[in-house]
N, C-alpha and C positions, 0 to 999 in steps of 0.2 A: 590533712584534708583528703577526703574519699575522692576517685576520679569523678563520681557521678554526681558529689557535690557543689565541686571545681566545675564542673559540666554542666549543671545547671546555671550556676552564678554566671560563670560566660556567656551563657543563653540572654541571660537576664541583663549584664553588661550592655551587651551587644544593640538590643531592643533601647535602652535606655540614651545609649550613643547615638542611634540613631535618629530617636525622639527630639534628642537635642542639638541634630542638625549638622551632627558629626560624618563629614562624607562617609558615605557606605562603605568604600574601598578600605579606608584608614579604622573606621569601625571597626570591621570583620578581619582583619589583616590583623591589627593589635591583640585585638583579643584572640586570635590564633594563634601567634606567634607566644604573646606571654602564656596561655593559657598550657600550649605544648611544653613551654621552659619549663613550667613547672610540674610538670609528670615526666618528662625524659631528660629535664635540661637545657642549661642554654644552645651547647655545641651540639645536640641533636634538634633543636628547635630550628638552629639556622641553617644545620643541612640541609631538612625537609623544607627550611622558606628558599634554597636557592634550587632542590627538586622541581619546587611546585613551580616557582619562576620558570624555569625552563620547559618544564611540560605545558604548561599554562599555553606557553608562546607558539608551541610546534605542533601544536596538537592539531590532526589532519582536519578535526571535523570544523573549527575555529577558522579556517583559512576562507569558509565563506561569509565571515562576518563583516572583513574589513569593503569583501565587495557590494553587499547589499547595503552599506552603508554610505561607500561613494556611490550605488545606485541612488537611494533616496537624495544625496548632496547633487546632482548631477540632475537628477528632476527636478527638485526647487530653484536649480540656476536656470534651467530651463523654459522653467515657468508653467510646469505639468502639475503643480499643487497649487496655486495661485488662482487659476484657470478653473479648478473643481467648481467651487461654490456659485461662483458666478455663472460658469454652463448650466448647471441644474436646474438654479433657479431661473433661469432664461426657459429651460425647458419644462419644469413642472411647477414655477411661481406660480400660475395664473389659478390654480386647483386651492381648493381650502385645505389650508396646512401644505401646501407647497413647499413654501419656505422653510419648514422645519424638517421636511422630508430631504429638502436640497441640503440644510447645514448636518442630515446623519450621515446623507453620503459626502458630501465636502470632509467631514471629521473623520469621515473611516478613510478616505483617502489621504488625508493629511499626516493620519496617526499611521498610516500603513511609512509615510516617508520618515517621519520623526521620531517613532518609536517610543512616544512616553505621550501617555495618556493627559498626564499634567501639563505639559507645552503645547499639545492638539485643543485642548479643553482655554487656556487662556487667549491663543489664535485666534478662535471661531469664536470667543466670546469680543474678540475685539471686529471681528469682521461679520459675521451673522448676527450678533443680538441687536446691533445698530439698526438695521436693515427692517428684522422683523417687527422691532419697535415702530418704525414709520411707515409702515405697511398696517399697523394696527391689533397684529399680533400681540396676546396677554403676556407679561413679563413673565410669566409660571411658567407658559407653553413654549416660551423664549429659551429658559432661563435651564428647561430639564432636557430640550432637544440639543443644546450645545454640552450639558452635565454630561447625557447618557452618549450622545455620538462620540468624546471623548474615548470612550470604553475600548470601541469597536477594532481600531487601528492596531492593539498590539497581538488582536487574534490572525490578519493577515496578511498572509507571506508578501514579502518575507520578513519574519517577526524576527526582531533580533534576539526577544524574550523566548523563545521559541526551541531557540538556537541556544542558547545558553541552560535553558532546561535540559535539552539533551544530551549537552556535555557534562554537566553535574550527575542527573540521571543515568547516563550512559544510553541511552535512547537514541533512535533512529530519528535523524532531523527530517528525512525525506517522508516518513509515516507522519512525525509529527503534522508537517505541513500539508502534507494529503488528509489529515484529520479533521484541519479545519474547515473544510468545505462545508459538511451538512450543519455544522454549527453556525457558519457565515449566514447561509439561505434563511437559518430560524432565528439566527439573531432580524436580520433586516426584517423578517416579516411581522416578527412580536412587537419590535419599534414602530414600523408603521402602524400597527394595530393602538398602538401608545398614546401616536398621535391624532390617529382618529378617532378612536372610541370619548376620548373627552370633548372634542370636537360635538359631533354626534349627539352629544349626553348636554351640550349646553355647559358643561365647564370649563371651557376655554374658548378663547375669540379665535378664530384665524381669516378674515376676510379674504375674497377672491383678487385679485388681480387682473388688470390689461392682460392679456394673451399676446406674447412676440408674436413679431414680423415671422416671417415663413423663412425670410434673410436670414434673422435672428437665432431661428433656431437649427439652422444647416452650420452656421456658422457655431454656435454652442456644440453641435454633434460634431464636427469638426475637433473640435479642442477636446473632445473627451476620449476620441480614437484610440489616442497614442496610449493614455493611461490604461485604458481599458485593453489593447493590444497586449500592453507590457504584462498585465496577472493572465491574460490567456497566454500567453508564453510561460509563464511560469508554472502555474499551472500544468496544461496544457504537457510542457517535457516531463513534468514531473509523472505526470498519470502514464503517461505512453513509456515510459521509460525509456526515453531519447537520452535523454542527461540527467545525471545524478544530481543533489541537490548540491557540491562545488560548483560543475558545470554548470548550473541553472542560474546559480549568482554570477559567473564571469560571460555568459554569454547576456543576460539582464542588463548588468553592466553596460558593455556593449554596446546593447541596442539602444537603450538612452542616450549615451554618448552620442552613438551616431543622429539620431534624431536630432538632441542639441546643436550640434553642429549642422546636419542638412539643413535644417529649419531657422539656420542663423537664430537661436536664440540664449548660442551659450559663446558668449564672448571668452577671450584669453584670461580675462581677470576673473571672470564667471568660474573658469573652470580651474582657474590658482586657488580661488577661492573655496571650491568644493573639495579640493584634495588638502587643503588646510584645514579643514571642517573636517573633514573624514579620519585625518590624523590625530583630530584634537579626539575626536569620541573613541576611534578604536585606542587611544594610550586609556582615555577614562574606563571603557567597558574592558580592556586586559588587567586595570591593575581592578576593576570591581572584580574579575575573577580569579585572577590572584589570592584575592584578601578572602574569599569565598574558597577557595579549595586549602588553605589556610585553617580556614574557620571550622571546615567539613572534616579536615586529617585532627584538627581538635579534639569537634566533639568525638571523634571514632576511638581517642585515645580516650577518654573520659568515659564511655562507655554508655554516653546519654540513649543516640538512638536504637539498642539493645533491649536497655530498661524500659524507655516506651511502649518498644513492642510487647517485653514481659508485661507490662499494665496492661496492654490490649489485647493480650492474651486473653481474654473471659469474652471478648467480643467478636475475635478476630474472624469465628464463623459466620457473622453478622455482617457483611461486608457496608450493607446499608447505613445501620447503625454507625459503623468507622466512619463513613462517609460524610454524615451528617453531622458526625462532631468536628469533621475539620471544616467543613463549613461553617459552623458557626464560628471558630478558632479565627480564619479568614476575614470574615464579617466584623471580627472584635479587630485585629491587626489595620484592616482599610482605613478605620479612622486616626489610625497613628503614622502610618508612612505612606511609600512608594508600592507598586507593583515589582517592582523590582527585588526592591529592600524587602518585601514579603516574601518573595518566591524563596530566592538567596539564605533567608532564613529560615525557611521551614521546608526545603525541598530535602536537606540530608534527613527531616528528622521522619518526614512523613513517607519516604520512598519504601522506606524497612518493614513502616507499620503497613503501605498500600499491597506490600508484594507479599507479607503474610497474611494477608486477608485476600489473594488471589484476584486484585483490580489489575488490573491490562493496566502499566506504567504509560503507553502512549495514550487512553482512556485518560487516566488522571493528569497525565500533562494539561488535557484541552480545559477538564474541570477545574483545574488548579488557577489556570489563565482565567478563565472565565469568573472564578466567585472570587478571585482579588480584584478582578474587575468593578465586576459588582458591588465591595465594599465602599469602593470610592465616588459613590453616588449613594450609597446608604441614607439615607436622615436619621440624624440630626447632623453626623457629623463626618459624614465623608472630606476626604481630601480633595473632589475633581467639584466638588458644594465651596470649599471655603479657597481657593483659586478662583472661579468664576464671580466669588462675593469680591474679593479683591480686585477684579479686575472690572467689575461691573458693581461699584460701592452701592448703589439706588438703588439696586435689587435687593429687598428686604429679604431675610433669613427667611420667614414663612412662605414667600413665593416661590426659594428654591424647592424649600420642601415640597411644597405640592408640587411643583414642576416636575422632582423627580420620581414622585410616590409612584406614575404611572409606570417610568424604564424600570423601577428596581423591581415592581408587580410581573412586568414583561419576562424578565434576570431571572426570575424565582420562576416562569412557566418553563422558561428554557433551559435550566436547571433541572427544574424536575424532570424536562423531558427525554435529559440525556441519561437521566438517573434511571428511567424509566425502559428508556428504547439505548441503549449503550450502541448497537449496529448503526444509530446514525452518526457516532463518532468513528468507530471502529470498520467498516463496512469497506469504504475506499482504499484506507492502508490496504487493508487484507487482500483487494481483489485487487488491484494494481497492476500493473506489467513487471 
């Protein structure tokens, strides 16, 4: 059997494994290990699985994973994620579509601690779609503000999907995350336009609200300080070049900690607890990148992502063109898995073909985040659609759909816009300190 044939079929494996619900890690790890056996061998298979182990684990740029993770575990003890949606909406409930304004940003703060679109998206559908329900808000208007706020979270820092592109890629984590700023500003603003414009237009309800106390809402800005302090520090070091992006995760760290405790709101079992949490994901996201660089020294041996680019060969001066078929590529994969499990799978194949079409790799990082995103709000059959059907069973299929038809209209302006203006991805790396 041809390496590119075996290369294929492990493609195809792999997709299928995952389909059926086969951990990601244990997917992509089998099918890289047998898949190497059988082009070099068993004994050359398991050298390279005990290589990748050990680089996997010591690799410098990975050592800020495990911290922005007990950062996110160390806010929710704290009670900095909890806190989001209810300040908001204390603060901008009383406005039409308030509420749905307050659960994009509760969900992008949530998904910034949680890191998976699919756990932000079943949360806020248990704690926002309640609310806007009895407030009078259209289950559609309900139904696509908790879909699309789901999205938002794994674009910002500190993404741990982010993080994991660059070490596959080999990319700059500190460019990545200085990348997503102007994508951040035109996600939130297309959103809001999402949820006004239907509003506006008489296709969706959103009634106004009592306006809090003056108490009310000092006391909402209060709770939202600390979160909003924490991404201007990260931020903030990152741009100025104070701290590198390890520094930025253990000084982050840090200053949560210390909050939790000044603020008495992280008890001793709070924070056993978060370092048990933190443990459980960093072993789950080292051996997902295990089974991933596994999976990646595979396909290199098969010779897949080579051929690709030979097929893209007729296009390759077309950058556009490239672009647009992996977005569509994207689009099809959303309705089958993870963000994750996306990336993981098509980031060895698509880097070869982005960098002979001369795409900025930190560029394609953010696009790449962005329309796996997007898939999973698609209609008919996004992933972050059939989660919130689960979790909110009353919510008929057709109201998701139109709920989300407005975010995925938004997705595809912000899409085009970067396809369009590339300097508002690229602009802040470059000019940085």
């Amino acid at each position: 059997m041809s390496g590119l044939l075996l290369g294929g079929l492990g493609f195809a494996a792999a997709i299928v494994m995952i389909f059926l619900e086969v951990p990601v890690a244990v997917a992509l790890g089998l099918v890289g290990l047998l898949g190497s056996a059988m082009i070099i061998g068993m004994d050359g298979a398991m050298a390279i699985g005990a290589t990748t182990t050990w680089d996997s684990l010591t690799n410098y740029t990975l050592t800020m994973l495990p911290l922005f993770v007990m950062m996110g575990n160390i806010a929710a003890r704290s009670g900095l994620s909890a806190k989001l949606y209810q300040s908001m909406s204390v603060l901008i409930g009383h406005r039409r579509g308030g509420l749905a304004l307050a659960t994009i940003g509760a969900s992008a703060g949530f998904g910034m601690i949680s890191g998976s679109s699919l756990a932000t998206t079943a949360t806020m559908g248990r704690i926002a779609m309640p609310e806007m329900q009895d407030a009078g808000y259209s289950r559609s208007l309900s139904a696509g503000s908790v879909a699309a706020g789901g999205t938002l979270g794994i674009l910002i820092p500190p993404s741990t999907v982010l993080v994991i592109y660059a070490f596959i890629a080999e990319q700059s984590i500190r460019e990545l995350l200085l990348a997503t700023a102007g994508p951040i500003i035109l996600a939130v603003t297309l959103y809001c336009l999402a949820i006004w414009v239907p509003i506006w237009m008489g296709w969706s309800s959103a009634p106004k609200r009592a306006r809090a106390t003056a108490q009310e809402r000092n006391a909402a800005l209060r709770e939202l300080l600390p979160p909003i302090g924490i991404f201007g520090l990260i931020m903030g070091g990152l741009y100025s070049g104070v701290f590198t992006a390890n520094e930025t995760a253990a000084i982050g760290a840090a200053v949560v900690l210390a909050y939790g405790v000044i603020s008495r709101r992280l008890s001793g079992e709070g924070f056993l607890s978060a370092m048990m949490d933190t443990a459980m994901t960093c072993g789950a996201l080292y051996l997902v990148l295990i089974g991933a660089n596994l999976f990646n020294f595979f396909l290199a041996l098969s010779g897949l992502p080579f051929s690709l680019t030979g097929m893209f060969s007729g296009i390759l001066d077309q950058p556009l063109l490239v672009i647009l078929l992996m977005l569509v590529i994207y689009l099809g994969l959303g309705t089958l898995m993870d963000s994750l499990a996306m990336l993981l799978l098509t980031v060895p194949l698509f880097v070869p073909i982005a960098q002979a079409a001369g795409i900025d790799l930190v560029w394609f990082g953010i696009f790449a985040v962005m329309v796996v995103e997007m898939g999973l709000i698609t209609p008919p059959v996004g992933m972050n659609l059939f989660v919130l059907k689960t979790v909110q069973p009353d919510v008929k299929l057709t109201e998701l759909w139109k709920g989300a038809a407005p975010f995925v209209i938004a997705d595809f302006i912000r899409v085009a816009i970067i396809i369009a203006i590339p300097a508002i991805v690229i602009w802040l790396p470059l000019n940085a300190i």
